[in-house]
Each structure stands twice: as structure tokens, then as C-alpha cells.
N, C-alpha and C positions, 0 to 999 in steps of 0.2 A: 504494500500500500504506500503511495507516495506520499511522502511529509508536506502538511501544510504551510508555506513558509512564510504569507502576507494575508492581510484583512479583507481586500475587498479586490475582485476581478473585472477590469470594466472591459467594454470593449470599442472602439472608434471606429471610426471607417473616414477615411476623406472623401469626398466629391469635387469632380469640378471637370471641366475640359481637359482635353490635350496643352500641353503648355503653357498653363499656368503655373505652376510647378509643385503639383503634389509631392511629386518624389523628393524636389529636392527641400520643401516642408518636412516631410518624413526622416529622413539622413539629416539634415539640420537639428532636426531636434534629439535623435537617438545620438547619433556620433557628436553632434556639437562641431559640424564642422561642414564646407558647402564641396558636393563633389558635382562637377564638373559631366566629369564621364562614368557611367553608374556601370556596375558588372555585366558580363555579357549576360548571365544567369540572375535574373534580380527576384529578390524574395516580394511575396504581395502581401505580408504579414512580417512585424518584430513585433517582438517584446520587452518591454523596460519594467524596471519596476523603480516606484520612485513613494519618497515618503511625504506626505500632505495630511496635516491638523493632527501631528502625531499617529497617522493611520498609517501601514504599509501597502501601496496598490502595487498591482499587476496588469498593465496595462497593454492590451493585442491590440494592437493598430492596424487598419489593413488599408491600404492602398490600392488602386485596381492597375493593370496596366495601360497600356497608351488609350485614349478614345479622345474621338472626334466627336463635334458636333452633331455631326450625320449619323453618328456612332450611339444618339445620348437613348433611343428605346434600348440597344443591345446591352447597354451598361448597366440602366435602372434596371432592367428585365435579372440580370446577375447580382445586383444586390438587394434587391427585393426578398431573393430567396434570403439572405443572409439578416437583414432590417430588424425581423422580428427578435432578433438574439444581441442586438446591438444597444449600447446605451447612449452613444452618443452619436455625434454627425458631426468634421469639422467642413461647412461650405465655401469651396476655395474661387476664387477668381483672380485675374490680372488686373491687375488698376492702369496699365498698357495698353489693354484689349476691350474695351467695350462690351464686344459680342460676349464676353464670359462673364461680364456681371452680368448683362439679359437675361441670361439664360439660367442663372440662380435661383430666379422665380420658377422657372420648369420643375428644376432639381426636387426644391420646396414643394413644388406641387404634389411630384410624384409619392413622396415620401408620407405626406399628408393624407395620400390614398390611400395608403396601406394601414391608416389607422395608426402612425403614429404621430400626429401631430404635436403630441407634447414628447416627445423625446429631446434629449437636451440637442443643442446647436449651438456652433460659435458661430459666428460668421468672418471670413479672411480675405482681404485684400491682398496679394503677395505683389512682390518686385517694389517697395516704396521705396527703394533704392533708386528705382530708375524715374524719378521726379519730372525731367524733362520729357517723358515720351508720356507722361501721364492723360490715359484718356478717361478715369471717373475721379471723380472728386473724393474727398474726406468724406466731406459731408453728404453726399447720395448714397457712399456705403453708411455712414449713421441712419441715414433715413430709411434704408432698403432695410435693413436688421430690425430695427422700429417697425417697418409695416409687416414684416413677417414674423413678430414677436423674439426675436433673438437677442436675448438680456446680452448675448457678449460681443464685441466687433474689433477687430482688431487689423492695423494695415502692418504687414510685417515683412520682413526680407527674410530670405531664408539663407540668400548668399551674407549675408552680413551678422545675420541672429537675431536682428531687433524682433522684439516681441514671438521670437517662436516659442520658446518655454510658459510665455506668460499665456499664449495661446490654450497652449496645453494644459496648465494647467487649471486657470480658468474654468474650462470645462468640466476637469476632472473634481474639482470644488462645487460643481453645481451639481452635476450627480451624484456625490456624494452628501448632502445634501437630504436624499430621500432617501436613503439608506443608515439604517442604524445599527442594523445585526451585522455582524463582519461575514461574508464571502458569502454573501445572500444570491451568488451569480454563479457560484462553482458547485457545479457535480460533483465533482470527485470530492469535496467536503459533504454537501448529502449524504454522499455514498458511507464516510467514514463514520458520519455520526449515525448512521443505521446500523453500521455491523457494531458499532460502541454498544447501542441500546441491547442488539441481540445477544449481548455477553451473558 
């Protein structure tokens, strides 16, 4: 039986277009550090574990691989299957790119359909690094978070760091939040306190 080593197991998922830069959101915040050229072989899932309000998390993060706009039913249609098991959502966009905030409201949508509308969400603007090619503003990403009820917003770089951790954890504060029993998310503690009982 494996040992239980942290309080509570969340689980995230990023969304967003091609080229906003989920991945490098992801490796920014796990390695602390912005890579460039990603493995030939790239994992769609890490794991961190990190300590918040004195609690120990275990955090699965999953990432999709490349998609396009064209791409956005084959995407949602793949984590759909996965939504119901997830606790959180981070909504990514370009603040470069226009068409990928647009398209934020779909993402929102779709997830809404699934009956989770109240699952947590941050909301992210990436590249604010790149100030001169900016095509949404601060404040349309405040107001878009605001109309879509998203308590968190954040414009972040992932090449630089600004605000990736706080991103994260952010989130991981708000879900945590509705949870008061520790590893309220993991089976295999279930599992261990049922063979406990049958002693």
C-alpha cells in the first residue's frame, strides 16, 4: 500500500490556443525556468507538490498538446472527458493575439456545459513581456474575468516569471478553500482508510 505523503490532491488543467504559451506557463512554473525548445517527447501531465496555509498539496497539472483554433471542438471534446475529475481550470490567452482572448468566452462556455460552472478558474494573460506588440489591454482582461465571474486575473510572463507562481497559487488557495478534510480527492487514501476500518 502506498504511503500517504500530502493533505490534499488537486488537479488543473490549462486551456487556451496554440501559442499562447501553455507549455511554457507549465515548465515556468514547475522548473522555474523558461525553455525555449521543449523535448522531443513532452509529458501532458507533472506533478509538484508544494506547501500553502500550512497544508501539503499535490498538484497534477495537465497541459494538452498543440491545438488550433480550428482544432478548439477536438480539444474541448478531450477534456470534457477529463473536466469532471478536475478542480480547477487555468484560462490562458496572449495579450499579443486578440483572437485568443475571443475565444476565452468559447472555452468558458464549453466548460459551463458540462455543469461545471462553479469550478475554480484563474484567468491569464501571458507574454506581458512583450508590451509593444500588445493587442488586449489590462483592463479588458479585468473586465472579461469580471463578466465570466473569475475572482482571479493575472497578466504574466512565463519567459521572465512574473506572476507565474502567484498564478498558481492563487488558484490552488481558492480551492482549497472548500475543502476541509485532507485528500478529500484521492482514492488510494479511500482505499487505505477502508482496509484501516476492516482491521
Amino acid at each position: 500500500m502506498s504511503v500517504i505523503d500530502y493533505d490534499f490532491l488537486f488537479k488543473i488543467k490549462e486551456v487556451g490556443v496554440r501559442l499562447v504559451g501553455r507549455r511554457s506557463l507549465f515548465y515556468s512554473y514547475i522548473q522555474n525556468y523558461f525553455i525555449e525548445d521543449y523535448p522531443v517527447i513532452e509529458p501532458d501531465r507533472i506533478i509538484k507538490k508544494i506547501e500553502i496555509e500550512n497544508k501539503l498539496i499535490k498538484c497534477i497539472i495537465y497541459t494538452p498538446f498543440h491545438s488550433s483554433e480550428r482544432g478548439l471542438d477536438r480539444i474541448m471534446q478531450t477534456s470534457e472527458k477529463h473536466l469532471k475529475y478536475l478542480n480547477g481550470i487555468i484560462l490562458i490567452y496572449d495579450i499579443t493575439n486578440l483572437r485568443s482572448f475571443e475565444l476565452i468566452k468559447e472555452y468558458n462556455e464549453r466548460i459551463n456545459e458540462n455543469g461545471l460552472s462553479n469550478l475554480k478558474k484563474v484567468l491569464v494573460g501571458n507574454k506581458c513581456d512583450l508590451e509593444d506588440k500588445r493587442e488586449v489591454t489590462t483592463e479588458e482582461g479585468k473586465k472579461l474575468a469580471k463578466e465570466l465571474g473569475i475572482n482571479n486575473f493575472f497578466e504574466v510572463s512565463a519567459k521572465t516569471g512574473k506572476n507565474v507562481e502567484e498564478t498558481f497559487n492563487s488558484l490552488f488557495r481558492e480551492i482549497l478553500m472548500d475543502y476541509k478534510e485532507p485528500i478529500m480527492l484521492n482514492d488510494n487514501y479511500k482505499k487505505a482508510e477502508k482496509n484501516k476500518c476492516a482491521k
